[in-house]
Residue frames relative to the residue before (quaternion, step in Angstrom):
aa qw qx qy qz dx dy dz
X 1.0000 0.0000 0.0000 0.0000 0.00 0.00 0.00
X 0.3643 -0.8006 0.4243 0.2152 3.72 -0.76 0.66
X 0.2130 -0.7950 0.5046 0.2606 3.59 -0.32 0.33
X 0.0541 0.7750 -0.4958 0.3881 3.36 0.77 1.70
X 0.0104 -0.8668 0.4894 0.0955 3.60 0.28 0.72
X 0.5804 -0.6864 0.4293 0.0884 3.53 -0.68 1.48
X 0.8016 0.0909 0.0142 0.5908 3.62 0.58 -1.62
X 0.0825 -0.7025 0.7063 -0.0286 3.69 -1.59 0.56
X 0.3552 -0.7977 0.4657 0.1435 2.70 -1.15 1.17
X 0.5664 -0.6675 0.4146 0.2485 3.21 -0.64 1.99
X 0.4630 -0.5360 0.6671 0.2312 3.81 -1.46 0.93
X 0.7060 -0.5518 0.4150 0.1578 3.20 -1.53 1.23
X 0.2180 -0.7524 0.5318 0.3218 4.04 -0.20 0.32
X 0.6928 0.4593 -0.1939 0.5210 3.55 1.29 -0.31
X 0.1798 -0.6728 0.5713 0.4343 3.71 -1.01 -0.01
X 0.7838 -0.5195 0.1932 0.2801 2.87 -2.16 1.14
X 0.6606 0.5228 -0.3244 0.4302 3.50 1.23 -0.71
X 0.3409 0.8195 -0.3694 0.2753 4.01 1.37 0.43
X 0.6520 0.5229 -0.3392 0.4319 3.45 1.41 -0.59
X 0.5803 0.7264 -0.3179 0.1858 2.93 1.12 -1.95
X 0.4494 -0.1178 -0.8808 0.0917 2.26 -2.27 1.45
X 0.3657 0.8072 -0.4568 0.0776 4.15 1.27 -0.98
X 0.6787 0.0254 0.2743 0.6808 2.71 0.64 -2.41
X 0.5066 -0.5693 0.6014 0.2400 3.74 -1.12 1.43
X 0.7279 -0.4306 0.4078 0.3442 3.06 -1.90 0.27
X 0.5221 0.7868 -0.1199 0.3066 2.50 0.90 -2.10
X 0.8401 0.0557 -0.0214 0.5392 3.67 0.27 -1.35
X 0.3526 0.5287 -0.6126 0.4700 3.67 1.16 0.75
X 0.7576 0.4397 -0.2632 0.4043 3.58 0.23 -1.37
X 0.4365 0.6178 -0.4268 0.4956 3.79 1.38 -0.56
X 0.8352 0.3276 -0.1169 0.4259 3.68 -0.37 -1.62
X 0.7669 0.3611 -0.3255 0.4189 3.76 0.92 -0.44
X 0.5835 0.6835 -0.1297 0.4191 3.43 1.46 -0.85
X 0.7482 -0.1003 -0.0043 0.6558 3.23 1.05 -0.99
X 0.4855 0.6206 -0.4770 0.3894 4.20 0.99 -0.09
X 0.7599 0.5412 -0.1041 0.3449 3.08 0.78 -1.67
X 0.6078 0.6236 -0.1509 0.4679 3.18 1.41 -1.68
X 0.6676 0.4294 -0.3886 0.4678 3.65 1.12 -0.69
X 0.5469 0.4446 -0.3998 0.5860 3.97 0.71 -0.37
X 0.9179 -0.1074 -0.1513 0.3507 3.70 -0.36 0.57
């Protein structure tokens, strides 16, 4: 098996503080950083 890594996780087009009051930094950088990061 190769340890060739297929998917990356794509850099934000926005900074993390772009949502806020919606979504906090805090849990933008939570769910993309390490939520997201586990799925690829």
């Amino acid at each position: 098996m190769s340890d060739k890594k297929l998917y990356s996780l794509p850099e934000l087009p926005y900074a993390y503080n772009a949502l806020e009051p919606h979504i906090s930094e805090a849990q933008l950088r939570l769910h993309h950083d390490k939520h997201h990061a586990a799925y690829v």
